[in-house]
C-alpha positions in Angstrom: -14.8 -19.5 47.8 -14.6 -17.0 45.2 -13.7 -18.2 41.6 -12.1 -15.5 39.3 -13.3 -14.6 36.1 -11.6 -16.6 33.2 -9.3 -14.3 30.9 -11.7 -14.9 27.7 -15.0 -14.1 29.9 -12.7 -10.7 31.2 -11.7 -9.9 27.6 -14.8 -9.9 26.1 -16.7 -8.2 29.0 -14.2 -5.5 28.4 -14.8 -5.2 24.6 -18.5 -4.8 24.9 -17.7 -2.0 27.5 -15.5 -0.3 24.8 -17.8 -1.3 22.2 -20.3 2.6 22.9 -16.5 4.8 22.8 -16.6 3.9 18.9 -20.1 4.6 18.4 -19.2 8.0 17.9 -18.0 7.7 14.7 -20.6 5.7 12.8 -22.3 8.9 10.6 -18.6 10.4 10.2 -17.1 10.9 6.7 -13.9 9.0 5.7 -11.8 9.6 2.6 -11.9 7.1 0.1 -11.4 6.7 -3.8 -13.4 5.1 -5.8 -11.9 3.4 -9.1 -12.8 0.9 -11.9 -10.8 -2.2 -12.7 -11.8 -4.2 -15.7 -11.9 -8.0 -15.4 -12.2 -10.5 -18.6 -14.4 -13.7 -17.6 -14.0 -16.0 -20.7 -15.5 -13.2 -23.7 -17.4 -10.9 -21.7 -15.5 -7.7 -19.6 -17.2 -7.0 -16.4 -16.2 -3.5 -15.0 -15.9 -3.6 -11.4 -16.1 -1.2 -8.6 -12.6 -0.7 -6.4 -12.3 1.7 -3.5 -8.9 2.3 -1.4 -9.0 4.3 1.7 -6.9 7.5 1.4 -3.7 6.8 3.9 -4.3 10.2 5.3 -7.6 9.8 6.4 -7.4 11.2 9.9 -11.1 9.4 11.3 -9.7 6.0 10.7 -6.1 6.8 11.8 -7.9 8.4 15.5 -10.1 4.8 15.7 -6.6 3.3 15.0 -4.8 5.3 17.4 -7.9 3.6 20.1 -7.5 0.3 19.3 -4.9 -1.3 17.8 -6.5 -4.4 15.9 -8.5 -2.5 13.2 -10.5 -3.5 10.0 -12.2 -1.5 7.8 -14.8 -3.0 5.4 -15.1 -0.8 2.6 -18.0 -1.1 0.1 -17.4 -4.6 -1.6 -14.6 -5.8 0.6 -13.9 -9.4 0.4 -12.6 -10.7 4.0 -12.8 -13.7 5.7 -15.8 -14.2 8.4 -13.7 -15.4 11.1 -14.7 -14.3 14.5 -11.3 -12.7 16.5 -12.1 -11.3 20.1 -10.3 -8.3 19.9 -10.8 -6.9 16.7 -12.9 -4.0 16.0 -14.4 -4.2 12.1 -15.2 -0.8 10.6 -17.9 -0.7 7.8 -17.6 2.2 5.4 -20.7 3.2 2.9 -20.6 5.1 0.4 -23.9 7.4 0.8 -25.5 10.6 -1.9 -23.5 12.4 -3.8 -19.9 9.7 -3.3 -19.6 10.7 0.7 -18.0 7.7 2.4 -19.1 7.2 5.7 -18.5 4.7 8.5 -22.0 3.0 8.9 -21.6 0.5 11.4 -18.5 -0.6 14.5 -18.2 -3.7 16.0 -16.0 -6.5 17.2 -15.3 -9.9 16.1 
């Protein structure tokens, strides 16, 4: 008797199968802005790093155009740790002379 292959077993076979057509942007440059923000903890001002990812960027919106549950982790992103499946994390460093590039892909 042949048994069929649960859908969560099939979906994440197929991820790690599409996991090596994103590897070929990990070393590419990404467009991103880097900008201070000042925040007041009791007395003492801490200036703090922020980065936005330019909305033209065309590397992320061609990984976007891929897949269509995308999140990109730039340089002292906050996010939750949660593990999802079917979404493919994008981790942008910021590298000499303030390039940007993606450093790492994977899912979860």
């Amino acid at each position: 008797m042949r048994v069929n292959t649960p859908t969560g077993v099939q979906a994440t076979m197929d991820i790690l199968t599409s996991t090596a057509q994103f590897d070929q942007f990990v070393g590419r440059e990404v467009m991103v802005t880097k900008s201070h923000r000042t925040l007041k903890i009791g007395a003492e001002e801490i200036e703090l790093p922020e980065y936005t990812l330019a909305s033209d960027d065309t590397v992320i919106k061609e990984i976007e155009g891929m897949w269509s549950d995308v999140r990109v982790w730039l340089p002292n992103t906050m996010g939750t740790m949660d593990y999802v499946t079917g979404r493919l994390n994008v981790y942008v460093t910021e590298g000499e002379g303030g390039k940007y590039t993606i450093s790492k892909v994977d899912f979860g």
